[in-house]
mmCIF file of the C-alpha atoms, coordinates in Angstrom:
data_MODEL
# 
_entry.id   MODEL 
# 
loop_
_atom_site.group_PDB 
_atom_site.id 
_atom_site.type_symbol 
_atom_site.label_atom_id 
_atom_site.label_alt_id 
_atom_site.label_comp_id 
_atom_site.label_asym_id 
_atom_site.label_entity_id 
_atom_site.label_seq_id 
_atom_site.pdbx_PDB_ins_code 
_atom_site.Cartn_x 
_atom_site.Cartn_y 
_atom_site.Cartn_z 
_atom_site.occupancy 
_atom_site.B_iso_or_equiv 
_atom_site.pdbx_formal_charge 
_atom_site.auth_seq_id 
_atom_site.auth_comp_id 
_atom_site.auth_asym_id 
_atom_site.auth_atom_id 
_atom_site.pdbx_PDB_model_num 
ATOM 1  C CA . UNK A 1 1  ? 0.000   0.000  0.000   1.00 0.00 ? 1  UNK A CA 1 
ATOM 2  C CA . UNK A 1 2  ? 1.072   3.113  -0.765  1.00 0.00 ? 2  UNK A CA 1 
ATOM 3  C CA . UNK A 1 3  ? 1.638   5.950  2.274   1.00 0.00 ? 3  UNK A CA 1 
ATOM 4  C CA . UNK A 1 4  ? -0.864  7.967  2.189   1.00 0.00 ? 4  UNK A CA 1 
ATOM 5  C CA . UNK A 1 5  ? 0.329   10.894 4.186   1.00 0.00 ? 5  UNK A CA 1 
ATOM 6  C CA . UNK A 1 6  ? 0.877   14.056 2.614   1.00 0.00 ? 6  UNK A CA 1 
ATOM 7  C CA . UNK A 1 7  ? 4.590   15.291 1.711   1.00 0.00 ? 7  UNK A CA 1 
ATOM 8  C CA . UNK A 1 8  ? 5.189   18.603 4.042   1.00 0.00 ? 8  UNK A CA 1 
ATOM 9  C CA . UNK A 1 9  ? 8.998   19.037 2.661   1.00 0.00 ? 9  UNK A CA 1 
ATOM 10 C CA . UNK A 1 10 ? 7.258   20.610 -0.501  1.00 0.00 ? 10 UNK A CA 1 
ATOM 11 C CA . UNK A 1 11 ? 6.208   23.991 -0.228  1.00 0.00 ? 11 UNK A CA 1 
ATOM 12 C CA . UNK A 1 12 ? 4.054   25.961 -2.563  1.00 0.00 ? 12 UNK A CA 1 
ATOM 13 C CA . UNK A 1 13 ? 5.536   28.636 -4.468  1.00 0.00 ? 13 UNK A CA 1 
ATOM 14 C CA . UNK A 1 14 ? 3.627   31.992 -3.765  1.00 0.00 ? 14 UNK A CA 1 
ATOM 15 C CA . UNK A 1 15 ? 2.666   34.712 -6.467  1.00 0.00 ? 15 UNK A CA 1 
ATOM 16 C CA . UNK A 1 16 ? 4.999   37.738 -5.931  1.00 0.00 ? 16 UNK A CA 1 
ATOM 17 C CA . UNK A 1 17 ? 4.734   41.508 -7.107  1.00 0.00 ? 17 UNK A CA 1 
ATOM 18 C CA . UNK A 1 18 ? 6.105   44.668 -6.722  1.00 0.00 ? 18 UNK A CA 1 
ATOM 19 C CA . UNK A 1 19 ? 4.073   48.001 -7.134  1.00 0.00 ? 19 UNK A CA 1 
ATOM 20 C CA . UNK A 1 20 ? 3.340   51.504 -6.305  1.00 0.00 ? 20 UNK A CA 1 
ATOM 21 C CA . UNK A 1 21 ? 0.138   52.198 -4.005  1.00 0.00 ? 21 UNK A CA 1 
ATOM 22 C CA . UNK A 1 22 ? -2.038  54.366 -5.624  1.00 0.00 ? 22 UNK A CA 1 
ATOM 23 C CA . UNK A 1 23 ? -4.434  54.775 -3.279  1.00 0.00 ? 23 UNK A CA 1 
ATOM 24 C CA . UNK A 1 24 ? -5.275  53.856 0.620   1.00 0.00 ? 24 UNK A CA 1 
ATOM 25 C CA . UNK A 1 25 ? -8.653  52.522 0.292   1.00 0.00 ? 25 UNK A CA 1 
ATOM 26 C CA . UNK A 1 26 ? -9.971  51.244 3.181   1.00 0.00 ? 26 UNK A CA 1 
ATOM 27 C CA . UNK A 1 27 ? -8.785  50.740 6.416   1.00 0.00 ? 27 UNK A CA 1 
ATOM 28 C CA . UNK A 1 28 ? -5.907  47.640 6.197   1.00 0.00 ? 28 UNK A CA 1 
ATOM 29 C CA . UNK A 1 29 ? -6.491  48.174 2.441   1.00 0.00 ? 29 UNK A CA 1 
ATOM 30 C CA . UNK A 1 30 ? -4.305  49.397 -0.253  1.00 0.00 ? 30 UNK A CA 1 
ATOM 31 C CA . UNK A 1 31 ? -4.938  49.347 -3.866  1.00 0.00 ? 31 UNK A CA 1 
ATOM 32 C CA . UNK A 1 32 ? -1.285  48.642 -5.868  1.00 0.00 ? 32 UNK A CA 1 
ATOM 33 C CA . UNK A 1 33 ? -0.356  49.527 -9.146  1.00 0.00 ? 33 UNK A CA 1 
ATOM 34 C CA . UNK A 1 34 ? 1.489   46.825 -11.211 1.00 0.00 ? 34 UNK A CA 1 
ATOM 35 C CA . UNK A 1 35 ? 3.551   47.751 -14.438 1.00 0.00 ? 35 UNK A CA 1 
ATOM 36 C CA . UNK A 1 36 ? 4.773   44.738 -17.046 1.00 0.00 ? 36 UNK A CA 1 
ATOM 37 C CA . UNK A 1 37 ? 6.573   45.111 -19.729 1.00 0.00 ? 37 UNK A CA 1 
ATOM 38 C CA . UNK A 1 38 ? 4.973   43.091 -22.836 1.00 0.00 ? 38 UNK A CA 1 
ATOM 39 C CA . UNK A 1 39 ? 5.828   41.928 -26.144 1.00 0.00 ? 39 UNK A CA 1 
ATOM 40 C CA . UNK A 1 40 ? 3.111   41.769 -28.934 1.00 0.00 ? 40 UNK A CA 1 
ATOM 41 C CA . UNK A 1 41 ? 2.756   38.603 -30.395 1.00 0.00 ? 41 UNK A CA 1 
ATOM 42 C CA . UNK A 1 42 ? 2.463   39.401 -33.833 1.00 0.00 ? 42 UNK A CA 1 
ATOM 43 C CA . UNK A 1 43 ? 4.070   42.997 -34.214 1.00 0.00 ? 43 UNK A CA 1 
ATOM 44 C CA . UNK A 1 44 ? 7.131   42.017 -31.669 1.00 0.00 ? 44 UNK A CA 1 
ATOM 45 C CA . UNK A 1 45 ? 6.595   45.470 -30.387 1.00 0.00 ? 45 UNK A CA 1 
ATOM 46 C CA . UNK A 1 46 ? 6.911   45.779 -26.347 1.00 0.00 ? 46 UNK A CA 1 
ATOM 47 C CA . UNK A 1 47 ? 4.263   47.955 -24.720 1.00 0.00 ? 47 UNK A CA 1 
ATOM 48 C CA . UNK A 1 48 ? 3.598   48.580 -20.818 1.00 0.00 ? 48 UNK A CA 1 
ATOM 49 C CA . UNK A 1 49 ? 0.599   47.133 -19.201 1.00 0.00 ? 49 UNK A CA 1 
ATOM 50 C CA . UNK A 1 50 ? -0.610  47.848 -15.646 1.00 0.00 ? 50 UNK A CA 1 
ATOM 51 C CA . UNK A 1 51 ? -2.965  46.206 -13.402 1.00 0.00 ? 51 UNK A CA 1 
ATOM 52 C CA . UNK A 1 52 ? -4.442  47.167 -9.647  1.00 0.00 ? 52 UNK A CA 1 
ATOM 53 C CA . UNK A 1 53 ? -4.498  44.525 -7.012  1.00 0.00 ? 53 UNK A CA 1 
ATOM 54 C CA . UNK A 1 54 ? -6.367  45.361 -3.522  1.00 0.00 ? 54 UNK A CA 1 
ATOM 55 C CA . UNK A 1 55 ? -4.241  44.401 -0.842  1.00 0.00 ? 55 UNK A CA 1 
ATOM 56 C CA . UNK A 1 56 ? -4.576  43.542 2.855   1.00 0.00 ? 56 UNK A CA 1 
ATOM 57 C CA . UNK A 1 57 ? -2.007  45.764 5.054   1.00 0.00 ? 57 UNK A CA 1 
ATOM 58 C CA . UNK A 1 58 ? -3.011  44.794 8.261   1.00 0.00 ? 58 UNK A CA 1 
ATOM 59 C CA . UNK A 1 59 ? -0.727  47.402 10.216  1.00 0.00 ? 59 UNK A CA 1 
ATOM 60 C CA . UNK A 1 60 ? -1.521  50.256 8.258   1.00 0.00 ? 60 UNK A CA 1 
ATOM 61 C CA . UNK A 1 61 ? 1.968   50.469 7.037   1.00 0.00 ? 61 UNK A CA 1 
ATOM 62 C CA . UNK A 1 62 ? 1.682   51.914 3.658   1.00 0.00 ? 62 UNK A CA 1 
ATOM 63 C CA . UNK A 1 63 ? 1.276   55.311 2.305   1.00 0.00 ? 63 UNK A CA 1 
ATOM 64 C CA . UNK A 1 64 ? 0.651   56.696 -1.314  1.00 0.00 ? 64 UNK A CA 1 
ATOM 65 C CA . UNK A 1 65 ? 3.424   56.513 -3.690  1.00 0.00 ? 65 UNK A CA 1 
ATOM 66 C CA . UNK A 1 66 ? 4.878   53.840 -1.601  1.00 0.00 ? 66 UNK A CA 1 
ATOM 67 C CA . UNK A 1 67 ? 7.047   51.113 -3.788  1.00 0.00 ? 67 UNK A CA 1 
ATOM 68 C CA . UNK A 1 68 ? 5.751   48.126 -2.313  1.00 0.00 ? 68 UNK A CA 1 
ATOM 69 C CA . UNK A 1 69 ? 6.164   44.061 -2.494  1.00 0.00 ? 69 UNK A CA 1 
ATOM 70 C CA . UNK A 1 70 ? 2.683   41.986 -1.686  1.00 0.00 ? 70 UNK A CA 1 
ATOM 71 C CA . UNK A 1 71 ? 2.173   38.175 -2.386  1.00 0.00 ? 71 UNK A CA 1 
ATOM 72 C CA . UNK A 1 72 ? -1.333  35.800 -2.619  1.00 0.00 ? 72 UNK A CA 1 
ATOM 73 C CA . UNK A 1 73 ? -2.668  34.662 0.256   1.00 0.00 ? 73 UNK A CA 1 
ATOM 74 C CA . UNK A 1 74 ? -6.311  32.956 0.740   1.00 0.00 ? 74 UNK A CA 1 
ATOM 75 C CA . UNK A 1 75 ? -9.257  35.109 0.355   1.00 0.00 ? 75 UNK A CA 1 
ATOM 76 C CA . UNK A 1 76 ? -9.973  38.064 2.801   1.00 0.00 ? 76 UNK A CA 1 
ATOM 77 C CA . UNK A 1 77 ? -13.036 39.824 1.141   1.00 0.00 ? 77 UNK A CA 1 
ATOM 78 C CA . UNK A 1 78 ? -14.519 39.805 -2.645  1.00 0.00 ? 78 UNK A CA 1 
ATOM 79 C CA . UNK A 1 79 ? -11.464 41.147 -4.420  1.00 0.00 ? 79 UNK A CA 1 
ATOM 80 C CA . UNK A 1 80 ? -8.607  41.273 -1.223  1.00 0.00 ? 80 UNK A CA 1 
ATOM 81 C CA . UNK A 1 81 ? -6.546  38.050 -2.283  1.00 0.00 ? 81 UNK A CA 1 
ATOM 82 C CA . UNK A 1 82 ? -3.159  39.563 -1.768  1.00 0.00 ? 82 UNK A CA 1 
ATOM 83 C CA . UNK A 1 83 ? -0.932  40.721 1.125   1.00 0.00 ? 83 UNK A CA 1 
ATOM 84 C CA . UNK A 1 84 ? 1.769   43.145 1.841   1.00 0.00 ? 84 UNK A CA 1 
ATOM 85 C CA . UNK A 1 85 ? 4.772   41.768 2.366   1.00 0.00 ? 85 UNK A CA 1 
ATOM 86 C CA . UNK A 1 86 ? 7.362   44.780 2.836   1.00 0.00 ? 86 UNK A CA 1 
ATOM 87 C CA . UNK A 1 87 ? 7.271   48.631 2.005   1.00 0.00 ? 87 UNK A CA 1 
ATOM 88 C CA . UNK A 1 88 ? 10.444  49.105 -0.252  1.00 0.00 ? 88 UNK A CA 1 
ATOM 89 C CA . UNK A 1 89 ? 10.536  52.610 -0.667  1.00 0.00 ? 89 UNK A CA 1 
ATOM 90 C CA . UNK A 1 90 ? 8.293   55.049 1.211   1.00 0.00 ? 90 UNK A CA 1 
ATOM 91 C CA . UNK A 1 91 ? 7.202   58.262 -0.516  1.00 0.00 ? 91 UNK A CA 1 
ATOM 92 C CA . UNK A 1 92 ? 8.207   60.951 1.640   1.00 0.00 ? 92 UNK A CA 1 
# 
């Protein structure tokens, strides 16, 4: 038979961003702006795209203009599925 107990030596690989907080939206909620660099598949031209993740701050830690780093995490609310991990650079 086979053991059937699960392997705890592997551990899952967490999502991991860096961004700019554009905005302090709630309390223990900050809304981060993500730029990527892209390549079009066709044209081989590389454009900038950006994309805003909600994330959970739970000491309130962050300010605007902050460069931040945040990774995934289980679900907090409807769209709060990330959370801070340091504040790189604070705005001053």
């Amino acid at each position: 038979m086979a053991n059937t107990t699960p392997d705890n030596s592997q551990k899952t690989m967490k999502r991991q961003f860096t961004g700019t907080v554009i905005s302090k939206g709630s309390d223990k909620t900050i809304n981060v702006r993500v730029k990527t660099k892209k390549m079009h598949k066709k044209y081989r031209k590389q454009y900038w795209s950006t994309k805003k993740y909600a994330v959970h701050d739970e000491k309130n830690v962050a300010h605007m203009d902050d460069v931040v780093s945040f990774q995934e995490c289980r679900p907090l609310s409807k769209t709060k599925r990330w959370s801070l991990v340091d504040v790189l650079e604070s705005a001053e």
